[in-house]
C-alpha positions in Angstrom: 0.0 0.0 0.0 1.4 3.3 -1.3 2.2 5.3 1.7 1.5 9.6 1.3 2.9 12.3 3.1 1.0 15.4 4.3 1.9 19.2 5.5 -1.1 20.7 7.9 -1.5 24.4 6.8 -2.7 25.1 10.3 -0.8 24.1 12.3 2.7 23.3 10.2 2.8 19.2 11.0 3.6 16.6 8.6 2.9 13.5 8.4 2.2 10.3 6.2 -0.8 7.7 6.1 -0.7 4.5 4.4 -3.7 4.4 2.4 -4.8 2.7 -1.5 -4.4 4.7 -4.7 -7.6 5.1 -5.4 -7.9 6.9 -2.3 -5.0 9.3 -3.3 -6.9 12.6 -3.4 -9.1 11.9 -0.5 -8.9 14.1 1.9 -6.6 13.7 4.9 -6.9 15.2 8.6 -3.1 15.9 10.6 -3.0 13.7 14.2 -3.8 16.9 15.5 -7.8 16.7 13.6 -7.0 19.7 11.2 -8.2 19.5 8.0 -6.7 22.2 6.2 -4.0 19.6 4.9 -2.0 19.4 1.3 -0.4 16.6 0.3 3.3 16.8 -0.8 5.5 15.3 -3.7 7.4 12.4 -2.3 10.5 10.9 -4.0 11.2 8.2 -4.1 14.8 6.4 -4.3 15.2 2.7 -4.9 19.0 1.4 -4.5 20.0 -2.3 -4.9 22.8 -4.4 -4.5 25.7 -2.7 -6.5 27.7 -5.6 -8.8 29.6 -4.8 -11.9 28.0 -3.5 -14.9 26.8 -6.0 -17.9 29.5 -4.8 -20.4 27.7 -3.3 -23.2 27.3 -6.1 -26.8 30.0 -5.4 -29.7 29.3 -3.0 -31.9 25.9 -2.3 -29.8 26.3 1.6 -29.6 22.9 2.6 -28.6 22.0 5.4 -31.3 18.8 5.6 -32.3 18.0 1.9 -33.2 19.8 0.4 -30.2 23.0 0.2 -32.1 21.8 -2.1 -35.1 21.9 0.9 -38.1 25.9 1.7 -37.1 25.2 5.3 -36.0 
């Protein structure tokens, strides 16, 4: 379950609630029972298990075809 973080406007809190996506836009009251709340743009960071990097395939370039026109 996506979890959302809030700032009250009255009285400067923020906080986050767990709740489903379609309930994104819902309204949502600070601990404090204020409902003059906006809800704030989280990032969001993922990080993994760091290896070596899968060397690239010969002559695979990238370009604008993934390497297979030679550009």
């Amino acid at each position: 379950m996506p979890r959302y973080e809030y700032r009250c406007r009255a009285c400067g809190d923020t906080f986050e609630m767990n709740r489903p996506m379609a309930e994104a836009s819902a309204p949502a009251s600070c601990p404090s029972g204020h409902d003059d709340t906006v809800k704030l743009l989280s990032t969001v960071a993922v990080t993994g298990r760091g290896g070596p990097a899968a060397a690239p395939a010969a002559g695979g370039g990238g370009g604008c075809c993934g390497g297979g026109c030679g550009c």
